[in-house]
N, C-alpha and C positions, 0 to 999 in steps of 0.2 A: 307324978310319974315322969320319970327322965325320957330327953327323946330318943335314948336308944331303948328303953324299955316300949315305949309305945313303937316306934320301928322295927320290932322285935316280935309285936303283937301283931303287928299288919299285913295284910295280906297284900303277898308279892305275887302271884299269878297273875299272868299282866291282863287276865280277864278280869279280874278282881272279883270273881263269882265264888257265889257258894256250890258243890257240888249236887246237892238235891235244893237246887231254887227250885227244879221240878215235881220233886216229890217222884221222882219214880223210883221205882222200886226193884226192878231189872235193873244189875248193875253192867252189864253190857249195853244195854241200850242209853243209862243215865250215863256214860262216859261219850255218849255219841253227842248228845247234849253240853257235856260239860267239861270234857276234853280242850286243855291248853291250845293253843294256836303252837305252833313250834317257832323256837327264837332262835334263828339261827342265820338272820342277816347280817352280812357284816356293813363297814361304813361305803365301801363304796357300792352293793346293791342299793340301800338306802338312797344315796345321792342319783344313781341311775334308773330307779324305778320312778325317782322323785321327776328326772330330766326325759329321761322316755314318756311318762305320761305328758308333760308338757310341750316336746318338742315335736308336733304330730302333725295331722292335716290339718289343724284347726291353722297353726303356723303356717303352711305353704298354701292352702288355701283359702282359711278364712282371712288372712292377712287381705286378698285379691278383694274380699267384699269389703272390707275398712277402707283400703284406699278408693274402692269405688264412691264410698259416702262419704268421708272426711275431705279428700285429696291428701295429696304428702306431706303440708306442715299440719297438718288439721290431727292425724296417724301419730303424729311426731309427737305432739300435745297429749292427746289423750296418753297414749300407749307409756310415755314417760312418769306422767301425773299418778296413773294407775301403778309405776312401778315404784313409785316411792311408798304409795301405800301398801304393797306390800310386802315391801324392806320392811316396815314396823312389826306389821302382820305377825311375821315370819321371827321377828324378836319374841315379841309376848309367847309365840308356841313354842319358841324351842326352850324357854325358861319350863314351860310348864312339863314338854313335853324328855328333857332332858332329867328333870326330877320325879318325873311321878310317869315313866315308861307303861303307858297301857294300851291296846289295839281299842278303846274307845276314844283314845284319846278326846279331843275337845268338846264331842258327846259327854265324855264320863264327866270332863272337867266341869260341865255347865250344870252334871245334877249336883253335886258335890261342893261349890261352891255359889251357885244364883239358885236354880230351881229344877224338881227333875222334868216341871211341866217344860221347861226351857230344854231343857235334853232331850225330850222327845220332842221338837217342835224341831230343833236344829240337826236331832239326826236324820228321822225323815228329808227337811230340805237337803241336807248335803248327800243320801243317796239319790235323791231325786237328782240333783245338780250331777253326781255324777253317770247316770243311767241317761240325759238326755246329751252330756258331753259325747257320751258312746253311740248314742243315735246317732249326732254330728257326725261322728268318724264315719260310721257305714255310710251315712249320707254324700260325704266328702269322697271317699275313696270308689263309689259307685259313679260318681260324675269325674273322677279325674281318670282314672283307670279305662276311660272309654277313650282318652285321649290317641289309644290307637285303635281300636274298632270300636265298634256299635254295633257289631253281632250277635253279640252277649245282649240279654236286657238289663236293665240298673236293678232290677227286682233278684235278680239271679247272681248278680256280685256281691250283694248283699247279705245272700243267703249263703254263701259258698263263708263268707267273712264271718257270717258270723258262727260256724263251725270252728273254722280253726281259730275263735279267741276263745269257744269253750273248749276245746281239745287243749289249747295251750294252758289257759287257767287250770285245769285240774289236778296239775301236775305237783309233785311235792313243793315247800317254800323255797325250799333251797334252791331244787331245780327251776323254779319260778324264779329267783332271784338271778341267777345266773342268764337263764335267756333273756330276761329284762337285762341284764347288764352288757351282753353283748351285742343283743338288736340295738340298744340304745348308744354302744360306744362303735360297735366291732363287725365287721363280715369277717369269719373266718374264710380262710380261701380251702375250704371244703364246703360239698353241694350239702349239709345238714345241718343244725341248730345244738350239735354237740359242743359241750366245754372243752376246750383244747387247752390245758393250763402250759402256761411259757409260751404262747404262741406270739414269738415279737412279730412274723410274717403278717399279723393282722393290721388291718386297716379300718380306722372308723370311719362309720356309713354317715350317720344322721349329723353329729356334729361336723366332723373332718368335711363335709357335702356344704356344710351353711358356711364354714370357712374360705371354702373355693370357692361358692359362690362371690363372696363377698369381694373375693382377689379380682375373680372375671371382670364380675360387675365395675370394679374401678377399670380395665382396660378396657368395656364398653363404652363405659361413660367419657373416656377419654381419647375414644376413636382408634382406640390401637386396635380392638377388635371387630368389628361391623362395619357397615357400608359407611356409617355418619359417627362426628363428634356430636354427643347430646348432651354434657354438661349439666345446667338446670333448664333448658329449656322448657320442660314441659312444668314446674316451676311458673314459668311466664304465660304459658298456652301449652292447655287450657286453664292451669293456672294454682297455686298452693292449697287451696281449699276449694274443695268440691260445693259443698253445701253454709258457710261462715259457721259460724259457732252450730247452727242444728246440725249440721254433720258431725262434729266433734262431741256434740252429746250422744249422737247416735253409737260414737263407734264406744264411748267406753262400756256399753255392755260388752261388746268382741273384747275389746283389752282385761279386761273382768273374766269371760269366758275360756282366752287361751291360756290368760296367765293361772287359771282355777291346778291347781296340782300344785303347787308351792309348799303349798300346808300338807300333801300329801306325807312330807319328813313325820308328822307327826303319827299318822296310822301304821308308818311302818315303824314306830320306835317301839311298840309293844313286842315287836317279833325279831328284835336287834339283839344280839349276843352281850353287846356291851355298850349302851346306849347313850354313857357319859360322854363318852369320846365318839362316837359314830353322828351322833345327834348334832352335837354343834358345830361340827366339821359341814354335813351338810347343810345346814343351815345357810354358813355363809357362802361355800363353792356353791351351791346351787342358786342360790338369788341371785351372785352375781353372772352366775353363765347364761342365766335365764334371758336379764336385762342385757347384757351384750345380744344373744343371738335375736333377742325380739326388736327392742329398739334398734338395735344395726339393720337387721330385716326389712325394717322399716322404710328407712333411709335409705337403703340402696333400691328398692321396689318403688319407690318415690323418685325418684332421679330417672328409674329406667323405661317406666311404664304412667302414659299419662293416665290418669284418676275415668275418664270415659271411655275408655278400651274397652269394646263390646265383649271382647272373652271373658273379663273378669265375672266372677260370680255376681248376680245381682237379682233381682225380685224378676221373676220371670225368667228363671235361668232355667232350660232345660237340661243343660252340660256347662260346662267350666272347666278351665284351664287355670292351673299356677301359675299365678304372676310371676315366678322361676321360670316356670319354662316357657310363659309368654316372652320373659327378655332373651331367653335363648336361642330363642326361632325365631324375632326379630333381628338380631344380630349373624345369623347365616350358621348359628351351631346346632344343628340340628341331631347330632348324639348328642349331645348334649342334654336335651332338650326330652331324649326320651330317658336319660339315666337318672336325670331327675325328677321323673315319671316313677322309675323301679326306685328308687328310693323313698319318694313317698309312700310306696307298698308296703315297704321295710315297718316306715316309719308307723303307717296305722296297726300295723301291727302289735308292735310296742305300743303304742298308745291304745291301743283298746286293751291289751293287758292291764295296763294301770288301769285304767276304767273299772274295769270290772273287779280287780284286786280292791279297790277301796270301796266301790258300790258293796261287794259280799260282807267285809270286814265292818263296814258300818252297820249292814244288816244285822250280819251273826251278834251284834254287841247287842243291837235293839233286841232282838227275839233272846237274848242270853239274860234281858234285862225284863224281860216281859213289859216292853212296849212295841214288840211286832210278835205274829205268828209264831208259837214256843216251832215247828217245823222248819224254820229257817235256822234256827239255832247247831244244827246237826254239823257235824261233821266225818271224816272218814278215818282211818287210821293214818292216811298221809300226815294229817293236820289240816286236810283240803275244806273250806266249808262249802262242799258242792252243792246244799239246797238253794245257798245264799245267790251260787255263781249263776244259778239257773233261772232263778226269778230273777234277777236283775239283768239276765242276759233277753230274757221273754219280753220283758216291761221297753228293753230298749228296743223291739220291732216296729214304735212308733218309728223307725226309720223308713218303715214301709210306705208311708203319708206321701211321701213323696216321689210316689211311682203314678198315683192320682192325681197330683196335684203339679205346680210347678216348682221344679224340684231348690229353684233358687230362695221362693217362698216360705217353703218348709223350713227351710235351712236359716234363713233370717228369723223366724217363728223361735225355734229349739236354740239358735245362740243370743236374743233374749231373755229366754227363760233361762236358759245355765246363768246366762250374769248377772241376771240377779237374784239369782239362789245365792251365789258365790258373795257377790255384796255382804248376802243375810248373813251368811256365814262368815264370814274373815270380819263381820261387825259386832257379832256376839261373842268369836276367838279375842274381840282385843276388851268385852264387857268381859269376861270371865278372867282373863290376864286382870283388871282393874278387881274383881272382886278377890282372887286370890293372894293379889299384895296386902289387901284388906283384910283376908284373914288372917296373915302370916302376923301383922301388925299387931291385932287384937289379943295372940295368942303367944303374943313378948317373942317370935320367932326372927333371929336375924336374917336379913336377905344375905349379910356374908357367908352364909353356908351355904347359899344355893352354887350348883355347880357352872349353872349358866344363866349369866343377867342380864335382862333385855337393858338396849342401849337407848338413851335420853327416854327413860321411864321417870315420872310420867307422860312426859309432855307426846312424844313419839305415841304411846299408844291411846293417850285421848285424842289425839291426832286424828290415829287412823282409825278410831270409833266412829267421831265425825265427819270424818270423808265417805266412808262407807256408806252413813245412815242418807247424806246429803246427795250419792250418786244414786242411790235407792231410786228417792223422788225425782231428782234432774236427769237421766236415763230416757225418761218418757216423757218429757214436758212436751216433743214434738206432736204430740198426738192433740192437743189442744190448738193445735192453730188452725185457722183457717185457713181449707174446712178441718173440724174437728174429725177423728178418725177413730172411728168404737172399735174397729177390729187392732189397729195402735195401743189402743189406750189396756183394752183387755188383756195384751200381750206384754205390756210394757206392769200391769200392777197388778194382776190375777193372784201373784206369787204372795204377796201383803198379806189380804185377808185370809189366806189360805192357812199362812203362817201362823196368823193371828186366831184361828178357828184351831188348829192344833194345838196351841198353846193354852187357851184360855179351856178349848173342852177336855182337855188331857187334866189340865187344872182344878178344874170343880167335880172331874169324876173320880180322879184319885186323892181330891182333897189337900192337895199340896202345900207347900209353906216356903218363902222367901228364908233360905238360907241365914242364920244368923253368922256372923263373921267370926265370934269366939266358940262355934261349934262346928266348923267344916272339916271335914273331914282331909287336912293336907298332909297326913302319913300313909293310910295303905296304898302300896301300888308301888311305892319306892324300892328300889332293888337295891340289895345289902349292899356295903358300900359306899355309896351314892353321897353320902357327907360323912366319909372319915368311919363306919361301922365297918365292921370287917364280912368281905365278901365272900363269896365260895370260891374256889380251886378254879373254878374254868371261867370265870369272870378275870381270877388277878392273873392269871395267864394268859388270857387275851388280852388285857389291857398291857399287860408286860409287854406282849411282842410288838402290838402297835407303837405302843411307845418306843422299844428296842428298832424298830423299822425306821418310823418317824425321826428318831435319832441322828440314824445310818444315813438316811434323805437327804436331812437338814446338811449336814457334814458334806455331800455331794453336788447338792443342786447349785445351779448358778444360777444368774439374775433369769435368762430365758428359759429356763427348765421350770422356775419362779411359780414364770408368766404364763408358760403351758398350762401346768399345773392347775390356774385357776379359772382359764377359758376351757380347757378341753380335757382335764381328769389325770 
């Protein structure tokens, strides 16, 4: 069989389900079950839903708890280290994720090419990983948000938050892509969350904000703004590294955890209009805007604020302040100091969207798969999967914990467990990238037809297999020192056997089998087109005009238009 005959035979619904996996027999209710997701992002919601979930409170505030335990070269180390690994990361997915468009993305990829026992072990972890990221946020946005009263209880910002992220998820994708793309680039200067198409009068919040920041910050540092020059002093005292190397192991779970949304390019490539060209676009503008605004974040939060500032967040934190607006109320800017307050509101917003967008999307693929509840599986006529949004929005009230507890605690608790879910996870994206070149091999398939090629493969993603696996174990070594620490240690590798207990009982009760390489399944899912087959009508018309746009750009931009372009959209 030619490979356009078998691309011919494959199923391209980027659910890749069958329509009675369920056996119902109501065909209104079995379409609620088995109802397409709608494709209808384009490349830059893609890149903005990608950049919104990542550039959130986890950034302006978890940032304050890394420099509290690293100090600012200790920040600098890890946070860098961890972005290389996921530059590879982010190669392997969008190879996969650029050819074989499915909202399971690296879930589907892992039964299809290693194991389905591995699909279900790695989907579970990654909606886990993202329903306690969304704890974080509520957790984050409860204690920064008090920054001007404490009238309100934390238990009560919470609950108000977490309303409007299911009010705002419900909404069609389209409309969901859009709000994501404007909370994440754009305030319109209207009091609503309406698309205003051509509105050049718009100004972006989240990025355009980490920008100025970063301008301030060198006129602080350089005494043109505030009472003193602070240069590196605090560098010398109290000093580059908070804790030597055990702080620096400490923080790469947090660099693990803010950077987790990266791979997010990939769940949304199921629901992409045209995902040849939207997919590997964000790929690269998002890793590198990522690394700019976090590494810079770094560095300048590091020069402004010493590493023992009692506002930062830290074990035993009742409230907390952003290291943002810690340097701005130091330095005598005090609007400042509160705008970068309403931006972080902005900001949790969009990020608990994303949260929630990939938390339901991974569900609905598991219950579509019959590895969760067939009742998650549902959908609505929007294309909305409202059961998914609602269990994963209930599951994340463990934000609650830290209305009982001390809320700094909790919050160190829930950003070990995201990071190394997210480890799990971007270490089994780069085994499945390794098994699927392996199948392509077996099966005399050239990698020249693929439409997007991870860069230094192999070496790059056994790379970042091995860093992954190896930050796994080195994350929590601190919990062994003297004294040894059971509540450390449980927090730091609970995630393991958990993994290891899904995987192996998933295993022997469905009887599974180690994928062989000249039988994986690497054509359905591909959308016509994709290597040279001829696509439909509204695929080579979208790819047309992008291309037609793209063109026009090319032909216009200059060297600083470039350079926008790839920092700020």
């Amino acid at each position: 069989m030619t490979a356009t005959e078998k691309a011919t035979q494959a199923t391209v619904v980027d659910d890749g389900l069958d329509s009675n996996i369920h056996g119902d027999s109501d065909p209104a209710s079995a379409e609620a079950y088995s109802a397409p997701l709608h494709r209808r992002l384009k490349s830059r919601h893609i890149q903005m839903i990608a950049i919104g979930g990542i550039i959130g409170p986890g950034l302006f505030v978890g940032s304050g708890n890394a420099l509290h335990l690293a100090g600012p070269a200790g920040i600098l180390i890890s946070f860098s280290l961890v972005g290389i690994i996921v530059f590879f990361v982010m190669q392997s997915l969008g190879e996969l994720a650029t050819l074989i468009p499915v909202s399971g993305s690296f879930t589907d990829y892992a039964s299809r090419f290693a194991d389905d026992a591995l699909s279900f072990a790695l989907g579970w972890a990654y909606w886990y990983l993202w329903v306690t990221v969304l704890a974080n946020e509520y957790n984050a946005i409860s204690l920064v948000i008090r920054y001007w009263s404490d009238v309100v209880p934390q238990w009560a910002w919470i609950l108000i938050f977490w309303f409007v992220f299911i009010g705002l998820s419900m909404v069609g994708i389209l409309a969901y892509g859009e709000i994501e793309f404007w909370l994440s680039l754009y305030v319109v200067l209207k009091y609503s969350l309406k698309f205003i198409r051509g509105a050049k009068t718009a100004i972006r919040i989240k990025v355009l904000s980490i920008i100025i920041f970063f301008i301030v910050a060198i006129f602080i540092s350089a005494g043109v703004i505030g009472p003193q020059k602070i240069g590196f002093k605090y560098w010398r005292n109290p000093g580059a590294f908070a804790d030597s190397i055990n702080g620096v192991a400490n923080t790469f779970v947090i660099a693990g955890t803010l950077y987790a949304g990266t791979e997010m390019v990939g769940i949304t490539a199921g629901e992409a209009g045209n995902p040849r060209r939207a997919v590997p676009r964000a790929i690269r503008q998002v890793f590198w805007r990522i690394l700019i605004f976090y590494v810079g974040m770094m560095f300048f939060i590091g020069i402004l604020i010493p590493w023992n500032d009692e506002s930062l967040l830290s074990k035993g934190s009742k409230t907390a302040t952003s290291p943002l607006t810690i340097a701005l109320s130091d330095a005598g800017i005090t609007a400042g100091a509160s705008l970068i307050n309403a931006v972080i509101v902005i900001a949790v917003i969009s990020a608990g969207n994303s949260s929630l967008y990939v938390s339901s999307r991974t569900m609905l693929f598991m219950a579509r798969t019959g590895k969760a509840p067939r009742i998650l599986g549902k959908v609505n006529k929007a294309g909305v999967p409202w059961v998914s949004l609602l269990f994963s929005n209930l599951v994340a009230c463990i934000a609650f914990l830290s209305v009982s507890d001390a809320a700094g605690t909790v919050y160190e608790a829930l950003i070990t467990l995201s990071g190394v879910a997210t480890f799990i996870v971007w270490g089994t994206i780069s085994l499945v990238h390794i098994r699927f070149r392996n199948g392509l091999a077996a099966q005399n398939q050239s990698i020249d037809d693929l439409p997007f090629k991870a860069l230094w493969y192999p070496y790059g993603t056994y790379f970042a297999l091995a860093a992954n696996v190896f930050l796994v174990f080195f994350q929590g070594y601190t919990a062994f020192l003297n004294p040894f620490s059971v509540s450390e240690f449980v927090i730091g590798y609970i995630l393991l056997p958990c993994f290891l207990v899904l995987f192996l009982g998933y295993k022997f009760w469905k009887r599974t089998k180690w994928v062989r390489a000249a039988e994986m399944d690497i054509w359905s899912g591909r959308r016509e087109g994709v290597t040279g087959w001829g696509g439909n009508d509204n695929d080579k018309g979208t790819e047309r005009g992008e291309k037609d746009g793209e063109m026009e750009g090319k032909k216009k931009k200059s060297l600083g238009k470039k350079i926008r372009a790839v920092v700020v959209g």
